[in-house]
C-alpha positions in Angstrom: 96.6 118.4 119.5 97.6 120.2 122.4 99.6 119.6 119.9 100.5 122.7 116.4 103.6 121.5 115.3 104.3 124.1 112.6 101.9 126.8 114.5 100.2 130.4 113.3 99.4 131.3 110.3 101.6 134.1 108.6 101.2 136.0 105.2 97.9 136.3 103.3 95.2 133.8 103.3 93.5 132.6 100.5 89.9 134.2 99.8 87.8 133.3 97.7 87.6 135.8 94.7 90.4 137.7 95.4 94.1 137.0 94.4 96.7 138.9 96.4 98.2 141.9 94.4 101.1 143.9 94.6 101.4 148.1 93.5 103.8 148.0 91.0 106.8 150.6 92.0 107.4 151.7 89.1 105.7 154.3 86.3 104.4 151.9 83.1 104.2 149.1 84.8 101.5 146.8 85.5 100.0 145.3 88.4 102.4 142.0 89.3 99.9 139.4 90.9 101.5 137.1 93.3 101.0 133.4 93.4 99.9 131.8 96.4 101.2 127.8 96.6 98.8 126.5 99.2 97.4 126.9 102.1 98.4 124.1 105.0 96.8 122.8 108.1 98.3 123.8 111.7 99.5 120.7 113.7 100.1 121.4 116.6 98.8 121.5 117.8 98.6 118.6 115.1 100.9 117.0 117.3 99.5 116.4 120.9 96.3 119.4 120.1 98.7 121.2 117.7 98.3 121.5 114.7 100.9 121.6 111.9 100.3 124.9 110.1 102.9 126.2 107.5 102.9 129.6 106.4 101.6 130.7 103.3 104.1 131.0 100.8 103.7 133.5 98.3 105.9 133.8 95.1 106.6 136.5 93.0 105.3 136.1 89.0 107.4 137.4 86.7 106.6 141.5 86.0 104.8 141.9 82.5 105.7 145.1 81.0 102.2 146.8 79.6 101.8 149.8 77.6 99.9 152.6 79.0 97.4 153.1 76.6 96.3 149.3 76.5 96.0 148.7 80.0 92.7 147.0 81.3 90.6 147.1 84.3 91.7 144.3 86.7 88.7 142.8 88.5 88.2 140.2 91.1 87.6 136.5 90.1 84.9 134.5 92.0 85.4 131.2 93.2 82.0 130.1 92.6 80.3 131.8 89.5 76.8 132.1 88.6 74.8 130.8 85.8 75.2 133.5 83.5 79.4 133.3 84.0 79.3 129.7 84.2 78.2 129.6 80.1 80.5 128.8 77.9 80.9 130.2 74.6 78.1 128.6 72.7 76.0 129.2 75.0 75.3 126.2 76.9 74.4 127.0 80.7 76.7 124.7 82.9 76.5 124.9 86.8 78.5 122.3 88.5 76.2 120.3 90.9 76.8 121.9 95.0 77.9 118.9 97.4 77.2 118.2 100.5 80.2 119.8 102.3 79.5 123.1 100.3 76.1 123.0 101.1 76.2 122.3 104.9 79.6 123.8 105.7 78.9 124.6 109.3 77.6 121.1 110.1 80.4 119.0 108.7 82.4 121.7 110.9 80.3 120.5 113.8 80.8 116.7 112.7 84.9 117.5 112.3 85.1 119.0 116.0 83.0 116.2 117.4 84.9 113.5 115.8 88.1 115.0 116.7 86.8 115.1 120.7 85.5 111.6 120.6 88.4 110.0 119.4 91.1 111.9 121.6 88.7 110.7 124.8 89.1 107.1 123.3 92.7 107.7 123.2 93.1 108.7 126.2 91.0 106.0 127.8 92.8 103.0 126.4 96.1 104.7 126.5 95.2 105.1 130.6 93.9 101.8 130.9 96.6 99.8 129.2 99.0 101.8 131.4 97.6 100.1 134.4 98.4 96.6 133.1 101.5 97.7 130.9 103.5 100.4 132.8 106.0 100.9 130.6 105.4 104.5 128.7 108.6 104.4 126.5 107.6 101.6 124.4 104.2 102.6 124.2 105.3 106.0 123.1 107.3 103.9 120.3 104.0 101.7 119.2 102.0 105.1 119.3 104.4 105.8 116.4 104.9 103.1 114.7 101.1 102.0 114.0 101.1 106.1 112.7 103.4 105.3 110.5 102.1 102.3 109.3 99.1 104.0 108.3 100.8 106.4 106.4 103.1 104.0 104.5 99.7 101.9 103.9 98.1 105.7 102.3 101.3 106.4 100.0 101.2 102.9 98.8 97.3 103.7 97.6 97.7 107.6 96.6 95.2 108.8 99.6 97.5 110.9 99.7 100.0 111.0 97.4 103.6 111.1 99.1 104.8 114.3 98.9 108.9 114.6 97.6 111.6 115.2 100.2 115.2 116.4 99.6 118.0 117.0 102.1 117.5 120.4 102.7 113.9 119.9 103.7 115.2 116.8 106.2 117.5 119.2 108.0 114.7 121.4 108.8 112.3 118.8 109.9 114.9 117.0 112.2 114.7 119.4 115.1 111.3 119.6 115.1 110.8 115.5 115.1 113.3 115.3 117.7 111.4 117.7 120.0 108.7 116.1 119.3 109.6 112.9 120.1 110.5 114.5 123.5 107.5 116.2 124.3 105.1 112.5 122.9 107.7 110.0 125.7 107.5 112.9 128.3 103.6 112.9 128.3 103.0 109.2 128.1 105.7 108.8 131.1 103.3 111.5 133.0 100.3 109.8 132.2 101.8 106.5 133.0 102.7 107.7 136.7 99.9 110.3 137.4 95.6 111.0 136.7 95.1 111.5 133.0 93.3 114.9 134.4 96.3 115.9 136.5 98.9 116.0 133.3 96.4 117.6 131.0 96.3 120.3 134.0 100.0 120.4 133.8 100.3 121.0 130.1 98.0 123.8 130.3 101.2 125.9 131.1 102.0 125.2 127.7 101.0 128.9 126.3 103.2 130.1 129.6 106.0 128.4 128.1 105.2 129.8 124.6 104.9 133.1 125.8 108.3 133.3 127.6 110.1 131.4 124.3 108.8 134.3 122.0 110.0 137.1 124.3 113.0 136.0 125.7 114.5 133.3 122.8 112.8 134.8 119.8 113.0 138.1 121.0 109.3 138.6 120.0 107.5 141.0 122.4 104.5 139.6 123.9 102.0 142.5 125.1 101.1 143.1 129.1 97.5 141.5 128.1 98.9 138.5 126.8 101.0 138.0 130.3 98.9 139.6 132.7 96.1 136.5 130.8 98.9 133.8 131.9 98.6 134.7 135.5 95.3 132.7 136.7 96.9 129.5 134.6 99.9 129.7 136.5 98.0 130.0 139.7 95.6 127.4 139.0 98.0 125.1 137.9 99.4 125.3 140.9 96.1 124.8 143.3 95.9 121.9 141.6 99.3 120.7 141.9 98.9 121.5 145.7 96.5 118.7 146.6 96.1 116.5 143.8 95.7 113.2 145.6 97.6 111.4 142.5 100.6 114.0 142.7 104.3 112.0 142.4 107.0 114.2 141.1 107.7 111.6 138.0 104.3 112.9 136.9 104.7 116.7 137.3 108.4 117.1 136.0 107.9 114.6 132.9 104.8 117.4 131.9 106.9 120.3 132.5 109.4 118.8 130.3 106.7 117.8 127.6 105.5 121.4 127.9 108.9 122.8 127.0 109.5 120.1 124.3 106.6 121.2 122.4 107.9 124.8 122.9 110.9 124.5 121.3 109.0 122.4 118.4 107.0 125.6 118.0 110.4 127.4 117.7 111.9 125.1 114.9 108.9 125.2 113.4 109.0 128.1 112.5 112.6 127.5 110.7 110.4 124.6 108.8 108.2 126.5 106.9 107.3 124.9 104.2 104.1 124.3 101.1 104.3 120.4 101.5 100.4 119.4 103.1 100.2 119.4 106.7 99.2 115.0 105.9 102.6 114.6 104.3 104.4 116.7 106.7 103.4 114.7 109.5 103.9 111.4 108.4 107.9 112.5 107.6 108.0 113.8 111.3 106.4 110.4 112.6 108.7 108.6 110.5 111.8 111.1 112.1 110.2 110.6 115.6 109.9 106.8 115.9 113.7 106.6 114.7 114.5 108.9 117.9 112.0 106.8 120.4 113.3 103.3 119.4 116.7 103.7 121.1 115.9 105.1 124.5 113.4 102.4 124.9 115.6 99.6 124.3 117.7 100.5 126.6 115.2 101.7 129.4 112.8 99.6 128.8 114.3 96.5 126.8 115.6 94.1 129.8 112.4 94.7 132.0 110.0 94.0 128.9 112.0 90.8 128.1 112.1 89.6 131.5 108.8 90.2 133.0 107.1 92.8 130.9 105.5 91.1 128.2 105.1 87.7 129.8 102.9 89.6 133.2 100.5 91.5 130.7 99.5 88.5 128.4 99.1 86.5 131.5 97.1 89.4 132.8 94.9 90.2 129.7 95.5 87.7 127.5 97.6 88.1 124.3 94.8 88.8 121.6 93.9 92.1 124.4 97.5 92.7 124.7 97.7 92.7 121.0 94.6 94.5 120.3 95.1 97.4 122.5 98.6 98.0 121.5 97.2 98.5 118.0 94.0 100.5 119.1 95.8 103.0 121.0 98.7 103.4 118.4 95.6 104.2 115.8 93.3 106.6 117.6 96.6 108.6 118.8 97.0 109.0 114.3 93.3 109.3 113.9 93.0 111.8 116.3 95.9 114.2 115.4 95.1 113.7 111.9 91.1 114.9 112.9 92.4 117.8 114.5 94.7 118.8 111.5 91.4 118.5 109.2 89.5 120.4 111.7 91.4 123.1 112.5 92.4 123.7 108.6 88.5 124.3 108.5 88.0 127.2 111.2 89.6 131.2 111.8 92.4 131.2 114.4 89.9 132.4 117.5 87.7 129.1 116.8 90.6 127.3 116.8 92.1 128.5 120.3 88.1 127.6 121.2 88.0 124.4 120.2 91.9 123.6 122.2 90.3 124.9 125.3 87.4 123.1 125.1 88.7 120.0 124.0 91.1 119.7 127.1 87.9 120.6 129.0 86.2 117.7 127.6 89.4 115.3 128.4 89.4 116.1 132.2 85.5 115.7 132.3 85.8 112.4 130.6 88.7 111.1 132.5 87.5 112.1 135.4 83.8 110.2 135.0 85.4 107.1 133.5 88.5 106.4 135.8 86.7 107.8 138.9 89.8 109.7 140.0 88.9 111.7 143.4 90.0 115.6 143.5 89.9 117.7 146.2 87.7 121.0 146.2 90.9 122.9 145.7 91.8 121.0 142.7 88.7 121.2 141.0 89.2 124.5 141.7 92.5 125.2 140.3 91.6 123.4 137.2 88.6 125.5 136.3 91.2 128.3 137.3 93.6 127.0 134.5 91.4 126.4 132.0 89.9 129.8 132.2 93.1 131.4 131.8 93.9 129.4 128.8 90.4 130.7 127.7 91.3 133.8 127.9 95.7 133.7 126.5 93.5 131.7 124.1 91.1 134.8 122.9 93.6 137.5 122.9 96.2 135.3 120.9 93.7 134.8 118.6 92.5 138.1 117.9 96.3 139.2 117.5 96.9 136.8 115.0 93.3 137.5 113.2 95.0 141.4 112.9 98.3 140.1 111.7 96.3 138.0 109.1 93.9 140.6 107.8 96.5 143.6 108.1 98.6 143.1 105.0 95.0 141.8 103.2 93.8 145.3 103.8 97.1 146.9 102.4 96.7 145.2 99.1 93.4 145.7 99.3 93.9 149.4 99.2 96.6 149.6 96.9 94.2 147.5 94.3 91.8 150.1 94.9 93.7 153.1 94.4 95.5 152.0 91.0 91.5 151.2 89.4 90.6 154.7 90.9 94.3 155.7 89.0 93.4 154.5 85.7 89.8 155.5 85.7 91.1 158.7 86.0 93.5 158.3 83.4 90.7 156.8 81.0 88.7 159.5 81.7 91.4 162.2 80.8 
């Protein structure tokens, strides 16, 4: 998506057979375990490549007092047990059958990523194609929306999934984000309306610039000299390509650069909007926040020019079942697709994840290039590959920060689990 709505990962992941655990501070005490609600997807870049990732939440169980001399020896609980643990008490060895998906994790992986790819390149291609019959970007932006929702109202009405609870509190938070992100969705249909579908995924490529210089100079997050000194060949590339793209118009280039900021500060509310509500349910609420915030500005636009000539040039041009049929089409592979890269990216570590956002946009410039035959000069292919490396690289070193962040405080409580069995072996043994 180059789209992670709620983005990064914080806290302590979930691992199989180990529950987080916290040193009790004080003498007599037991070990306090701590509760982990759930783990939800990114998207980010579920929205446009991003994926809406809350944090972890973890929640303190009460503290259970335990005498000294009846303590007993914590151990680790597996997630999948072996035949011997699986029996019950009478006996009876149970093992519950292995599916497909537990089986062959790595392939449905593979199938996740491809599906994700092939149905952002459909996107993309009727979103491109019905923009050179229907040029109006800011109603599109609102059907885009609108069919979304519409699935999801269709899913909550059938329990796949079941519609999550929403209260006022949560609504305040979510508001900013669905308002920057109904900013950042008009801005990039408007560019891909007016300019090469390859030309404004070159363009938002500056997106990690613009994260970068949010988290150091709004957040007051430092960013290392790696992590800027890795921005450099985006920034340059970006602008070899800018320099002699033969589809360049300035409508093009400044609605991406505002996109790119739009999805910034989404990233920045986001972070205000942490929350254990799935990343399924989460999204819906912001599509449902988002179309609200479209419909206006495309009235008023858009409105007079669709009800004079708009509507009436494209049936007569396509036809209305087309018309029809790619208004819904386009509006369902946009959901399909950001819902894909949710599920996909929930499935992967963070540095497979920056991967598989580099390579997708790869893989949307190829394919746009092959299918619309858009010309580009040697100095624009040039300055893409340019781009796209850099993001490569931003991409890495994020990656491996966050990993360190991740594992860090996994590794603390690791040791302090540790060092309180070695405690009261000692004890026992006293």
């Amino acid at each position: 998506m180059e789209s992670r709505v709620l983005s990064g990962r914080t806290g302590i992941t979930n691992i199989s057979g180990l529950t987080g655990l916290r040193r009790s501070t004080k003498e007599g005490s037991s070990f306090v375990p701590m509760k982990s609600v759930g783990a939800v997807g990114d998207g980010g870049n579920l929205i446009w490549g991003r994926q809406l990732r809350p944090a972890l939440l973890l929640e303190k169980s009460p503290v259970v007092r335990v005498p000294a001399g009846k303590r007993e020896i914590l151990r680790p609980s597996f997630a999948t047990a072996s035949p011997a643990e699986g029996s019950d008490s009478a006996g009876e060895g149970k093992v519950a059958p292995v599916g497909f998906i537990e089986k062959y994790p790595a392939l449905v992986t593979g199938f996740f990523f491809f599906m994700w790819y092939f149905l952002n390149v459909i996107f993309n291609i009727i979103n491109k194609k019905l923009y050179n019959y229907f040029p109006f970007p800011y109603f599109v932006s609102v059907v885009h929306l609108f069919v979304g929702v519409v699935y999801c109202l269709a899913s909550w009405t059938v329990g796949l999934p079941k519609r999550a609870p929403i209260d006022s509190n949560l609504l305040k938070l979510l508001i900013p984000v669905a308002v920057c992100h109904a900013l950042g969705h008009v801005t990039s249909n408007v560019s891909f309306a007016a300019v090469a579908v390859s030309f404004t995924h070159t363009i938002k490529a500056l997106e990690p610039f613009f994260n970068a210089s949010a988290s150091q100079f709004i957040l007051g997050q430092p960013i290392p000299l790696t992590l800027w000194l890795s921005l450099a060949p985006v920034v340059l590339g970006v602008s070899m390509a800018s320099l002699t793209e033969l589809s360049f118009n300035w409508t093009g280039f400044i609605s991406a650069m505002i996109s790119n900021i739009s999805f910034t500060y989404r990233s920045i509310y986001s972070k205000k909007a942490m929350t254990d509500m799935d990343s399924t349910n989460l999204y819906a609420y912001i599509s449902i926040i988002a179309l609200i915030v479209c419909i206006p500005p495309a009235l008023i636009i858009e409105g007079p020019q669709l009800m004079k000539y708009g509507f009436s040039d494209a049936i007569a041009k396509v036809g209305l079942t087309k018309f029809l049929s790619d208004l819904f089409w386009v509006g369902m592979f946009y959901h399909l697709y950001n819902q894909l890269a949710t599920n996909t990216l929930e499935r992967v570590a963070p540095l497979t994840h920056a991967v598989g956002n580099v390579l997708k946009r790869v893989f949307v410039i190829g394919f746009s290039i092959v299918i619309f035959g858009n010309k580009i000069s040697t100095q624009t292919g040039i300055g893409t590959c340019i781009a796209i490396a850099g993001v490569a690289i931003y991409s890495y070193i994020k990656a491996q920060m966050e990993e360190e962040k991740r594992v860090s405080p996994l590794l603390k409580y690791m040791h302090y689990y540790i060092t309180d069995q070695i405690s009261l072996l000692k004890k026992r043994n006293e």
